[in-house]
C-alpha positions in Angstrom: 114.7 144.6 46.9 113.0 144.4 50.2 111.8 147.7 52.2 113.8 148.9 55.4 111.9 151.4 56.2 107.9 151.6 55.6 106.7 155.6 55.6 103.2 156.4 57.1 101.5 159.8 56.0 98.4 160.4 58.6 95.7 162.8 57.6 94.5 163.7 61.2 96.3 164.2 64.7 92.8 164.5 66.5 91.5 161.7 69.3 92.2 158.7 67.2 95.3 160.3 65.2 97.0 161.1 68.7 96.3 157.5 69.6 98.0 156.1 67.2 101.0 157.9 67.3 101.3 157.4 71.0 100.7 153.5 70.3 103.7 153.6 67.6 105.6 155.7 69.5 105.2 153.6 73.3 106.0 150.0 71.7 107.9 151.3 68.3 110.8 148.6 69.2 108.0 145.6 69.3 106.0 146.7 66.6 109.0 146.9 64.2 110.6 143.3 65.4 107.2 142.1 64.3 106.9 144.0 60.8 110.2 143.0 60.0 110.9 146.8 58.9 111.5 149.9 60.5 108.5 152.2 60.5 108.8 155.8 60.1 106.3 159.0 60.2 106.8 160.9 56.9 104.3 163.6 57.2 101.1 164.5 59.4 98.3 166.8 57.6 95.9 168.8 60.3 93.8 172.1 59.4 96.0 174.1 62.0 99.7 173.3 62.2 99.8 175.3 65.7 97.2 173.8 67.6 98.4 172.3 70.9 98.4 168.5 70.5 97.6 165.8 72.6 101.1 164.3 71.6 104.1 165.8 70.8 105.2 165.5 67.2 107.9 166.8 65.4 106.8 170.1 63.9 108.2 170.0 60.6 106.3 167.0 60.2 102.8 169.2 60.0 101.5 170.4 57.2 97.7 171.7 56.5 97.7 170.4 52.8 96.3 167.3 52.6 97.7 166.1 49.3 101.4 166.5 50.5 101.1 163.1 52.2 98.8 161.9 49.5 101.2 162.9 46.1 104.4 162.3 47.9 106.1 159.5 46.1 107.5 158.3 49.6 104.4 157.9 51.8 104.0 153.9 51.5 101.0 153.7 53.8 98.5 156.4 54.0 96.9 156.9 57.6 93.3 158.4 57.1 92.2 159.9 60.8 90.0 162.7 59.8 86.3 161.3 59.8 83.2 162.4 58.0 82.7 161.4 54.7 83.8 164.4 52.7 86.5 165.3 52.1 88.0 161.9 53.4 86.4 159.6 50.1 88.4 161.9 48.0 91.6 161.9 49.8 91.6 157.9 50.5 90.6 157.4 46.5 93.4 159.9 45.8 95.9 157.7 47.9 94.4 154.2 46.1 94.9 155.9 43.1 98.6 156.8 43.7 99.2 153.2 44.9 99.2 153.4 48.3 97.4 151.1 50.7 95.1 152.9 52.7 94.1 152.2 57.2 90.8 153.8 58.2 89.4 154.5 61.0 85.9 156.3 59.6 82.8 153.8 60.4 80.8 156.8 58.4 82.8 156.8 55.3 82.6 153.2 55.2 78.9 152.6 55.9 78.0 155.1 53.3 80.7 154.8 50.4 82.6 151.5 51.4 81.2 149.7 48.3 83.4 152.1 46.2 86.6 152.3 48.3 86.8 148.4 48.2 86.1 148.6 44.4 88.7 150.9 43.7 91.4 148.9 45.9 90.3 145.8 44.2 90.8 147.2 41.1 94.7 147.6 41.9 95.2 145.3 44.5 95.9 147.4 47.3 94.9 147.1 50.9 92.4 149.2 52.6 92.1 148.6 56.2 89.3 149.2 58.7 89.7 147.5 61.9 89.3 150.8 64.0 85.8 152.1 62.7 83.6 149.5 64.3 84.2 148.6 68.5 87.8 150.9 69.0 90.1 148.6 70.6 88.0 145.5 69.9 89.5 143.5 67.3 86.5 142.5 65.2 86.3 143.6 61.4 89.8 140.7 60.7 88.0 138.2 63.2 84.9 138.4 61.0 86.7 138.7 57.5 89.8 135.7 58.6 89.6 133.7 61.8 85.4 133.0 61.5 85.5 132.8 57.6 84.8 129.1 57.2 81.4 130.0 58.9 78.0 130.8 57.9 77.8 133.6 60.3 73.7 133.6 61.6 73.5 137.0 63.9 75.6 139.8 65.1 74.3 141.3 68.2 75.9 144.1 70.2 76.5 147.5 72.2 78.5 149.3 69.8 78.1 152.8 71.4 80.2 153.6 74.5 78.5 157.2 75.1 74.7 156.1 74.7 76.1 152.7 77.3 77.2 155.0 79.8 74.0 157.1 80.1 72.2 153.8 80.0 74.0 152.6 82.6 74.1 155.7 85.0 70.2 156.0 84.3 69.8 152.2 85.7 72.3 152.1 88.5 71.8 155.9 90.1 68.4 156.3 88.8 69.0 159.9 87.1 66.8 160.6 83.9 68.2 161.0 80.8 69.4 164.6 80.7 71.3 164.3 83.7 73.3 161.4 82.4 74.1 163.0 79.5 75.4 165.7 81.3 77.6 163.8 83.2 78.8 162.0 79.7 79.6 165.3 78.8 81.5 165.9 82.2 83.4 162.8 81.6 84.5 163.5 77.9 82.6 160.4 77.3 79.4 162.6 75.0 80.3 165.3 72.4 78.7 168.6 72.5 76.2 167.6 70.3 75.6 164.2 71.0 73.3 163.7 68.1 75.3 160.9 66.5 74.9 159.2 69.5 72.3 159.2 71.4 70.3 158.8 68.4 71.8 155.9 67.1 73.2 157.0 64.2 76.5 156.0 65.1 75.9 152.2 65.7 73.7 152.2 62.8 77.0 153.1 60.9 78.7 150.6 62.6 76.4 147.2 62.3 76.0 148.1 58.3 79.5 147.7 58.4 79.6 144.2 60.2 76.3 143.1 58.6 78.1 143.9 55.2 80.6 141.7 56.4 78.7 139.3 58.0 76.7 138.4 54.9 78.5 139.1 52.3 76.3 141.1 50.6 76.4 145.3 50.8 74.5 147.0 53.4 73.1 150.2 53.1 72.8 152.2 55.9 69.6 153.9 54.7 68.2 150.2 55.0 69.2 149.8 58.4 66.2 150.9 61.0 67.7 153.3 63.5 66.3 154.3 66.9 67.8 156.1 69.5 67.2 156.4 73.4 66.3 159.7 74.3 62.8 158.2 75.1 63.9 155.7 77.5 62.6 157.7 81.3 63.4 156.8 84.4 60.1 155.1 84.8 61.6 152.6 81.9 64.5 151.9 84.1 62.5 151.0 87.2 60.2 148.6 85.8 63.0 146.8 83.7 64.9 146.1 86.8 61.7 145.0 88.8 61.0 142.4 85.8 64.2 141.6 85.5 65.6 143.4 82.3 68.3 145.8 81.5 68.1 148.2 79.1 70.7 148.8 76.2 70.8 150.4 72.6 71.9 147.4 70.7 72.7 146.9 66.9 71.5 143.2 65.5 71.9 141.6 62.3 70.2 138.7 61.5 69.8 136.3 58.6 66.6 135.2 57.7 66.5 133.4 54.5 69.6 133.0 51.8 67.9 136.6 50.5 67.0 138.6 53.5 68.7 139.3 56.7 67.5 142.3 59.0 69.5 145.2 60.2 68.5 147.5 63.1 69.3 149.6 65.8 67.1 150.5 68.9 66.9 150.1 72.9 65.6 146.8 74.1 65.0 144.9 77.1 67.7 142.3 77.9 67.0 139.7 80.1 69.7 140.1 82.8 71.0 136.2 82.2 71.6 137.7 78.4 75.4 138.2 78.1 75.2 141.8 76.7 72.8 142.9 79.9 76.0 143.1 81.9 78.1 145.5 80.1 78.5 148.6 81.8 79.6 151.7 81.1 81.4 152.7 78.3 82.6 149.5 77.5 81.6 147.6 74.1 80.3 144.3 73.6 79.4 142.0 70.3 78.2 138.6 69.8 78.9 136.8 66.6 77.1 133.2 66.3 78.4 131.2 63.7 76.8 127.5 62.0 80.1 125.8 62.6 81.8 127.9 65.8 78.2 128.7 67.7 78.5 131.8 69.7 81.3 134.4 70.6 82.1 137.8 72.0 84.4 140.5 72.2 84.3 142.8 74.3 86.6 145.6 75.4 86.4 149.3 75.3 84.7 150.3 72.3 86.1 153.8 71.8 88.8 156.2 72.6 92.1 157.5 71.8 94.7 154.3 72.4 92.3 151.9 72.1 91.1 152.9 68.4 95.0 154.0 68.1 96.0 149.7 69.1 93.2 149.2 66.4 94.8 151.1 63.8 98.0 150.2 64.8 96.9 146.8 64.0 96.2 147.7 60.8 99.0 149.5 59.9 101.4 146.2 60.8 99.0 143.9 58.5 99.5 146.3 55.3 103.5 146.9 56.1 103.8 143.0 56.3 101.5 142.8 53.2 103.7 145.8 51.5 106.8 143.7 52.5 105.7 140.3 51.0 104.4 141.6 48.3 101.0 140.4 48.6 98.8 143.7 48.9 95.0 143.2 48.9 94.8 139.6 49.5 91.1 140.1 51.1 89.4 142.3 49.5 85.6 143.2 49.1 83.5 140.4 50.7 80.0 141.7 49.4 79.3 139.1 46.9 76.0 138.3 47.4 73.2 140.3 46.9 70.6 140.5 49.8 67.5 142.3 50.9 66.5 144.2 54.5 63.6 143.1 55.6 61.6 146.3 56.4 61.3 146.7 60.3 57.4 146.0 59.7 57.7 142.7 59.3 60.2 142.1 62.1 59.2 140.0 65.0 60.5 140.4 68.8 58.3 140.8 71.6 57.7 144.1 73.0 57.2 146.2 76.5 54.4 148.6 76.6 54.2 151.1 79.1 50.8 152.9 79.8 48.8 155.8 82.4 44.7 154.4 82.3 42.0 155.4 84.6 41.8 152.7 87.2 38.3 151.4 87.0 37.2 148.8 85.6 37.2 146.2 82.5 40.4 148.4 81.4 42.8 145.4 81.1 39.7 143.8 79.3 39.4 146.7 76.6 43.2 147.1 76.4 43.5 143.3 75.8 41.2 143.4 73.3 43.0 145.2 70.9 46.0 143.3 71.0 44.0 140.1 70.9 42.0 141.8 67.3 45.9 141.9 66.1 47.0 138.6 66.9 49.0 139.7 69.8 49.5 137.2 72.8 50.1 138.6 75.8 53.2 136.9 78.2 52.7 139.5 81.5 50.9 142.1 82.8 52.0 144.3 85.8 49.9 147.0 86.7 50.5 149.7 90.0 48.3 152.1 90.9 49.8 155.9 91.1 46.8 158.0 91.7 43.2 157.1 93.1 41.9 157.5 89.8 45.0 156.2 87.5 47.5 153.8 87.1 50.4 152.5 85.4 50.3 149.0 83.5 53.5 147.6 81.6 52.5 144.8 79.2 55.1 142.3 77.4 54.1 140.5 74.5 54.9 137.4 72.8 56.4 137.8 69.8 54.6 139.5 66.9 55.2 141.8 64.1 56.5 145.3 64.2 53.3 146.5 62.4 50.8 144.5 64.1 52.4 146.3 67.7 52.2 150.1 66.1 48.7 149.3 64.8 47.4 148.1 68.3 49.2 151.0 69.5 47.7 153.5 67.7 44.5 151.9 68.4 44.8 151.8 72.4 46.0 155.5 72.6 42.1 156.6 71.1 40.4 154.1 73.7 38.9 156.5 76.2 40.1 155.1 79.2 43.5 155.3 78.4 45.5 158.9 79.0 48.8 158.0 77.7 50.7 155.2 76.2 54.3 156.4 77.3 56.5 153.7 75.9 57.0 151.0 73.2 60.4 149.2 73.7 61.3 146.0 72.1 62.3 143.0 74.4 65.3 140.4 73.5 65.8 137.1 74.2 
């Protein structure tokens, strides 16, 4: 007999959770015309059933015990809002195991134990949903796994972090250094109070394992994927990017490079500013997926939030109800197929900016030169200033070479005598 009404039990009522009730809640008479089914809130589990909310809920709805949504027999859908990986793998596996589908929003718990979630709903046909842990509002996770399926996907390139974005962006357009833009990202809700995840991009590194999992069809582990964050990037960065005609941006790329390897890594780079990702500002998200068959595309929206994750979610939810309805529960499953190796960040090649203080006298470009030239390093442009009657400041970009060849140079130019400091290594993107 088909379903009238399709129960939801959330674990969570935080950023996200409050979003999504607010989303069900604001277009509750369009979502449900588009189900087919009415939808209905059975039970909410938080730690504190008296904390003030964002949104106002129904208090007898509350509880603090998890496993009153998860063991009651009429919870269809379980809603999993709470983050972090434990105790949320147990809860979600308990839910699969009680045959409910399960919508996520938890970009850790799926970069670290997604390969055994997705076994365990295979294993009984059930959904498990994810469209809100990678870009918020950004519909990309069902893009990747439905509308671009029928192509060989080549690269995934994007800003996945809104915080680390902003500071980025203050730091380039008001020319404040880094702590004061965090600060203000702080000010603006936009930073945690410890930032960590963020700033040193352990948060997008969560989030492209995800899409590179996807992307190749082959599992991704986020140990594998190279992570660099941006609390070295100075002001000094940001003033000779935009004199040569860069931005700067922590972005997340995946790339294929043989039917075995693909790389995975997250770091700042220089952008060109013609580069379509070199004009997002702000908070906002971007991701380019190129395709064999479709070529390039992007989304782009705001990449974090409380409605916009909720709209994500939301999503979700009306893809398993109509799934629940029709009978036709995990219909795409587990994509990782294949099996694939990272190539280690050694062996990557990109071209790079190098930023360095030297005594101005001469035959220092000479020496300098040198060095890259021993390590099969061309050099594309050399800019040099001079701060100081006895120093100055040289930026160097490369042609393309290896990752180790750069940090051997490297190592090699900071003992030359006449240099005092080499302040910055940054990778450049075409």
């Amino acid at each position: 007999m088909r379903k009238e009404v399709i129960q939801l039990g959330i674990l969570g009522l935080g950023v996200v959770g409050s979003g999504t009730v607010e989303v069900l809640r604001r277009n509750r008479e369009s979502i449900e015309r588009k189900i087919g089914a009415r939808l209905e809130i059975r039970r909410i589990a938080v730690r504190d059933v008296n904390k003030p909310r964002r949104v106002a809920v129904d208090h007898s709805l509350l509880t603090n015990n998890a496993y009153d949504v998860l063991d009651d027999p009429q919870v269809d859908i379980v809603v999993e809002l709470i983050g972090g990986v434990h105790p949320a793998k147990e809860y979600v596996l308990r839910a699969l195991e009680n045959g409910k589908p399960v919508v996520s929003a938890n970009k850790e718990l799926l970069a670290k134990e997604g390969a055994d979630i997705m076994m365990a709903a295979g294993r009984r046909h059930l959904d498990f949903a994810f469209e809100g842990s990678v870009g918020g509002g950004i519909p990309i996770i069902q893009p990747m796994k439905n509308a671009l399926a029928g192509n060989r996907i080549e690269r995934v390139m994007g800003i996945v972090n809104g915080t680390t974005n902003y500071i980025l962006t203050k730091m380039a357009e008001d020319g404040t250094d880094f702590e004061q833009a965090l600060k203000e990202a702080q000010a603006q809700g936009y930073a945690e109070a410890d930032p960590g995840a963020d700033v040193n991009g352990h948060d997008a590194q969560y989030k492209i394992a995800i899409l590179a999992s996807i992307a190749f069809t082959a599992r991704v582990r986020v140990d594998d994927v190279y992570c660099e964050g941006i609390t070295k990037i100075t002001r000094a960065d940001m003033e000779w990017a935009k004199q040569l005609g860069y931005a700067v941006k922590l972005v997340a790329i995946a790339q294929e490079v043989s039917a075995k390897a693909v790389q995975v890594r997250v770091h700042p780079a220089l952008l060109p500013l013609s580069h379509p990702l070199a004009s997002v500002r702000d908070v906002y998200n971007a991701i380019l997926v190129r395709g064999d068959a479709v070529g390039d595309v992007m989304f782009y929206g705001r990449g974090a939030g409380s409605l916009p994750t909720g709209s994500a979610v939301v999503g979700d939810i009306i893809d398993v109800s109509r799934n629940l309805l029709f009978g036709s529960g995990g219909r795409v499953g587990c994509t990782c197929f294949d099996q694939r190796y990272v190539v280690p960040m050694e062996q990557v090649e990109t071209s790079y900016y190098v930023r360095m203080r030297v005594q101005d006298r001469p035959n220092v470009l000479a020496q300098v030169a040198g060095v890259f030239g021993v390590h099969n390093i061309s050099i594309s442009s050399v800019v040099q200033r001079q701060t100081s009657p006895q120093e100055a400041e040289i930026v160097w970009i490369t042609h393309r070479a290896p990752e180790g060849a750069v940090r051997h140079a490297i190592a090699e130019i900071q003992r030359l005598p006449v240099v005092m400091e080499v302040c910055n290594t940054l990778r450049v993107e075409a």
